[in-house]
N, C-alpha and C positions, 0 to 999 in steps of 0.2 A: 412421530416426529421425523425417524428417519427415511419415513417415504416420503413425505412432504420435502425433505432437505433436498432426497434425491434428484425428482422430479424439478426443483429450483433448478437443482445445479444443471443439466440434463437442456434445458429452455434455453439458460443463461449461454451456454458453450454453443447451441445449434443458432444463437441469435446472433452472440458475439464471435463467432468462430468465420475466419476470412473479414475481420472489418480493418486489419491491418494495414492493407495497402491503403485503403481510405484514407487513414487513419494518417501514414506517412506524407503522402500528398496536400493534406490540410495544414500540417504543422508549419507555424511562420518562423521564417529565417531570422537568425540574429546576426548580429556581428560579435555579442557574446559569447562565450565558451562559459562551461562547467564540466565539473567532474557531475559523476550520478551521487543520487543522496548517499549518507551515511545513518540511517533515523535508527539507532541500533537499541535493542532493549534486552538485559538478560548479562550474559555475560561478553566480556569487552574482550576481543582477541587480541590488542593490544596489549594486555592485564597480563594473558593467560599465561601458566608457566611453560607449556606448550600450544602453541596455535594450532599446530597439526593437529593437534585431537577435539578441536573445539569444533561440535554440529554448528553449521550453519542453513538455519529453514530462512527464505526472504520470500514477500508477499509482495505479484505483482499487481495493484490494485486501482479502481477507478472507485470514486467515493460515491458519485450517482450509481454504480451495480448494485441490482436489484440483489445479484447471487454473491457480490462481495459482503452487502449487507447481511446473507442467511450466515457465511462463514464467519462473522467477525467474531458472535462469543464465542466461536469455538476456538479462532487464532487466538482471542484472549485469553480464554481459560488455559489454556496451552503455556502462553507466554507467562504466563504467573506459575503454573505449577512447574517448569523446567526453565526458571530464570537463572540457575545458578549452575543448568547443566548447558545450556544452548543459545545463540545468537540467533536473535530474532530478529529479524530487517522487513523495510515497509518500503518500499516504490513506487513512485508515481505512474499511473499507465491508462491516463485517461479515455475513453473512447467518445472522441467530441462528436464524432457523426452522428452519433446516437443518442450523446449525452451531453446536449448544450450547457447546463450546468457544471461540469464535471471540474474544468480547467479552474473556475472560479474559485470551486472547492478544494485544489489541490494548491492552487495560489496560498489560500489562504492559511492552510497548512505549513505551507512553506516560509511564510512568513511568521507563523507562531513559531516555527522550528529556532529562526533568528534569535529567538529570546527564552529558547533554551524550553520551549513548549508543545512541540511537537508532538505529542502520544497524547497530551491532555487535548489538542487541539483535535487529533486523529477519533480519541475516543467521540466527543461529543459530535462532531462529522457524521460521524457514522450510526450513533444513535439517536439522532432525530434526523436524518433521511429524510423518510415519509414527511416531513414539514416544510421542506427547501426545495426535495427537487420539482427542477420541473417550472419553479416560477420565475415569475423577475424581480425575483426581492431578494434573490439569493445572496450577492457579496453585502447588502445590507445586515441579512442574516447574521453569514459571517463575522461581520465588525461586530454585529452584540454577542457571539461567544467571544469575539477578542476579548473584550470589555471584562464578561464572564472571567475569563484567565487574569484578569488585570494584569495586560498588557499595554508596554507604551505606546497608545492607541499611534503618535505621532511618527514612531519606525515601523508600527504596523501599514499604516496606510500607506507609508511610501513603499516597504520592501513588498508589499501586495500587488503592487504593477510595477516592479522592477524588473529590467533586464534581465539580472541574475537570477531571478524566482523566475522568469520562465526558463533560462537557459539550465537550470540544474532538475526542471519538469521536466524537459526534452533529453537532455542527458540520461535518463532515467528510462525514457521511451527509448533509446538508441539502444540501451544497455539491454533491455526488454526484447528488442526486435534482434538483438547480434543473437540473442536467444531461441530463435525464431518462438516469443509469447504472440500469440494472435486471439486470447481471449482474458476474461477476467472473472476471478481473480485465477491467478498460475502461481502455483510455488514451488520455487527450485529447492532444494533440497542439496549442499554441500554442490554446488555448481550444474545440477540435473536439473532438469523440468520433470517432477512426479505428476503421475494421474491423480487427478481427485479426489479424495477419500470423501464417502460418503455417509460419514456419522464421525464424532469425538474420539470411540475410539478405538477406528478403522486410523483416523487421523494420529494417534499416541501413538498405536503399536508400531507406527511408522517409524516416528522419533525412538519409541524403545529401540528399533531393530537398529538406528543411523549412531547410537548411542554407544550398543553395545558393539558392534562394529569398529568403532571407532576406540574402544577398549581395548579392543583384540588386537591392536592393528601394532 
């Protein structure tokens, strides 16, 4: 499994790696503003009794990635076993030149987010993939996981081509690019861009070390 994982990831960074500038130049102009998401899972550093010590891992991700989709149970598995030690954050970082669908998908996300559904929207995105991308049935698709979540199908559809849901996608991309991320997925690690971990638990010992670290400190 974890030559296979490797070899994904290995494809995905030589394919998607420099689509950036592309990537910049397609994005359309608003007259809206946003801040970048908040899609936070785990623990709240808001909460915390010290924030200085809270890890923060954040995923920057395109929901069409072939190598976003190998990583995702492992983000998951991650995000459930260290929810009560770590903030886990998700970002929009779509790569449209490549991945016609992608925006659709991050839309639609963004609008579950609205009604307080975001991760459940995220999960299902991402685990039927192989079914969406790629077609023109996709924001169709979408509205029947809306539906799935029962959500109010009538502020799904408007906050689904709303100004602000794209203006907090590209927020997201800015936030991405001040970073210089030029592939996907990337995860910053307490404000770092880390290398890839290429297994589960290349991927933990990472968070153990950002952990204890952060104990020490």
């Amino acid at each position: 499994m974890n030559n296979r994982f490797l070899i994904i990831m290995v494809a995905c960074v030589a394919i998607f790696g420099g689509i950036l500038f592309s990537q910049k130049k397609s994005n359309p102009s608003s007259s809206v503003t946003a801040e970048p998401s908040t899609h936070i899972y785990g623990v709240d550093p808001s909460q915390a009794p010290d924030p200085e010590l809270v890890v923060n891992l954040t995923e920057y991700g395109d929901f069409e990635c072939p190598g976003c989709f190998s990583y995702y149970p492992i983000f998951k598995q991650l995000k459930e076993q260290y929810k009560d030690q770590i903030t886990f954050q998700f970002r929009n970082f779509p790569l449209t030149q490549i991945h016609p669908v992608a925006m659709a998908a991050h839309r639609a996300a963004e609008a579950a987010s609205n009604q307080g559904k975001f991760w459940e929207m995220h999960d299902i995105i991402y685990e039927r993939q192989k079914s969406w991308t790629g077609t023109n049935t996709a924001a169709q698709t979408f509205r029947g996981y809306a539906e799935e979540l029962n959500l109010d199908m009538e502020q799904y559809d408007a906050d689904v081509i709303s100004e602000k849901t794209n203006a907090v996608i590209q927020a997201d991309i800015k936030a991405g690019q001040d970073l210089r991320v030029n592939s996907t997925p990337t995860f910053v690690l307490d404000g770092q861009v880390i290398e890839l971990p290429t297994s589960y638990e290349q991927f933990e010992q990472i968070i153990k070390d950002a952990i204890a670290k952060k104990s020490t400190t």
